[in-house]
C-alpha positions in Angstrom: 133.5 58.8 116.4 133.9 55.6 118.4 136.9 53.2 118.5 133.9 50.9 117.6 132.9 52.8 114.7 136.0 53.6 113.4 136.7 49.9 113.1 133.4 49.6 111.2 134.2 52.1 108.7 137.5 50.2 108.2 136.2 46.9 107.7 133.2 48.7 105.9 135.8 49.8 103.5 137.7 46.5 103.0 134.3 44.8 102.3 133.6 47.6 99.4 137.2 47.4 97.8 137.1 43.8 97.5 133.7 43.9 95.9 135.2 46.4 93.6 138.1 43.9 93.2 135.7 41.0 91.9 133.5 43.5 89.8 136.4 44.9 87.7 138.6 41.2 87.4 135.2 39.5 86.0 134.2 42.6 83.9 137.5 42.8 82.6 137.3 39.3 81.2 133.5 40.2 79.5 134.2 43.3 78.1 134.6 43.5 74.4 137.1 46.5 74.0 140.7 46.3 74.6 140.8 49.9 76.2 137.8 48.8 78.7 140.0 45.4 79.3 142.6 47.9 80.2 141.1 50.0 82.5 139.2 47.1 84.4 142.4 45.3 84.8 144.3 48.8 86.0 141.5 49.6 88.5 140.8 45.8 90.0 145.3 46.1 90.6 143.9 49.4 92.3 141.6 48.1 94.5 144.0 45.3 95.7 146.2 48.4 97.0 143.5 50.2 98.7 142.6 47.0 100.4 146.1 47.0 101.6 146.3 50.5 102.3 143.2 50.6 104.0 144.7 47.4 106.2 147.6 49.1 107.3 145.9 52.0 108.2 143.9 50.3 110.5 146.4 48.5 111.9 148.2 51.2 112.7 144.9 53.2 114.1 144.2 50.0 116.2 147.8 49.7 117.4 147.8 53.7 118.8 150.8 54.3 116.0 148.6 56.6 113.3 150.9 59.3 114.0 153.5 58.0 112.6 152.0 56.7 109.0 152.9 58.7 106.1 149.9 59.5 103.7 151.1 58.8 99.6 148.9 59.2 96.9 148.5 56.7 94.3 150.4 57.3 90.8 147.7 58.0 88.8 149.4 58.7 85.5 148.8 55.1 84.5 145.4 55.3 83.1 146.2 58.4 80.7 149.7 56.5 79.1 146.4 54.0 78.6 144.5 56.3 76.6 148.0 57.9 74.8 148.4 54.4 73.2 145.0 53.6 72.5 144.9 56.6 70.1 148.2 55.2 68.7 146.6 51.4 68.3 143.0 53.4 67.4 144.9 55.2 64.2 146.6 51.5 63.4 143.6 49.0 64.1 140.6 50.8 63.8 138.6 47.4 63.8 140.1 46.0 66.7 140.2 48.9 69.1 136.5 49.9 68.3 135.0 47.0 69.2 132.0 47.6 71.6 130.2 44.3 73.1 126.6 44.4 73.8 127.2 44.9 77.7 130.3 46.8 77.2 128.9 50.6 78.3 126.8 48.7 80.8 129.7 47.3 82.3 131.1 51.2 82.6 127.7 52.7 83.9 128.0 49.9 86.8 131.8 50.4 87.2 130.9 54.3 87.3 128.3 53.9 90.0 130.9 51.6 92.4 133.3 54.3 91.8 130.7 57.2 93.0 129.1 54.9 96.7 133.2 54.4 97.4 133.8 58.4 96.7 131.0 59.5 99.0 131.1 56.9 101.6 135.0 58.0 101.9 134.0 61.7 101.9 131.2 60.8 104.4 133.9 59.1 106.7 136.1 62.4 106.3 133.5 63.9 108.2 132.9 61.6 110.6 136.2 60.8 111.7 137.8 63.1 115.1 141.4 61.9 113.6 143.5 64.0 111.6 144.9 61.1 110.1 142.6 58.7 109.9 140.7 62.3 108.0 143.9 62.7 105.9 143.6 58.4 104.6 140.3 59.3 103.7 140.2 61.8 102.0 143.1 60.7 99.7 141.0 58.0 98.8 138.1 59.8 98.0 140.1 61.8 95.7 141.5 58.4 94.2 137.7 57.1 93.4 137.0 60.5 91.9 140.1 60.0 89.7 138.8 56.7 89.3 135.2 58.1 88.5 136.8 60.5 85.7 139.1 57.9 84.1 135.6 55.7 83.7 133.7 59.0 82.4 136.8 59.0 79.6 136.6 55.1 78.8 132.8 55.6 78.8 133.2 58.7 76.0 135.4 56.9 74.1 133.2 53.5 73.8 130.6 55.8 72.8 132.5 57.0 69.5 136.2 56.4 69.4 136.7 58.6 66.4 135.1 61.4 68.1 136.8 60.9 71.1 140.4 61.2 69.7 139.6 63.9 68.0 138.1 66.2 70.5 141.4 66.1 72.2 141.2 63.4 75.1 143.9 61.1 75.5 
């Protein structure tokens, strides 16, 4: 891969993180369900930190100095403390908890589908890319959208039928 393409797939990336930034910070105000609101809010912070991830990366691939940058991944227990006091506020506040707006599930099917393009086009720059870094970035965050992907599978489940849900064992 090109200097010149390399660049593209950074910027490409920015461009689809910042998308994904607007989507869930909008969504998160529409959507009816408190643990929906949750989860939009928790994934629009994580999309700010890829941006910034994904900025730093490429300023250090750009500056010659990708040898030196350490590869972290994200702390991802976040989203399942989420879900542990959902079931707590579910078995309190049934009402609240299980309200579903009309466009709540469509809001997770489009969420699920952003989460999908950004996991394949990071898997698809993983094997494009000659650097074992630059290989290393991406592939961490193809494994964050996938965690991403599940967490929205989960939130989807459990606006389907909360009771359900809990019951089967996921939280």
């Amino acid at each position: 891969m090109s200097k010149q393409d390399v660049s593209k797939v950074f910027e490409e990336s920015i461009v689809m993180e910042e998308k994904g930034y607007k989507f869930y910070k909008e969504n998160a105000e529409k959507i009816k369900n408190s643990l929906g609101k949750k989860m939009l809010n928790r994934l629009a912070e994580d999309e700010l930190i890829h941006i910034q991830r994904i900025r730093e990366m490429y300023q250090q691939v750009n500056s010659g100095a990708v040898k030196e940058v350490k590869i972290t991944p994200q702390n991802m227990d976040q989203f399942e403390t989420i879900f542990s006091r959902m079931k707590k506020q579910m078995e309190e506040a049934v009402g609240e908890v299980t309200e579903v707006g009309v466009d709540d599930e469509e809001i997770i099917n489009i969420a699920l589908e952003l989460e999908s393009h950004a996991r394949f086009y990071y898997e698809e720059a993983v094997r494009k890319t000659g650097d074992e870094k630059v290989r290393q970035f991406y592939e961490l965050l193809g494994k964050e959208e996938k965690n991403h992907y599940e967490i929205l599978q989960k939130t989807h489940s459990y606006l389907e039928n909360p009771a359900l849900f809990f019951g089967m064992g996921y939280h």
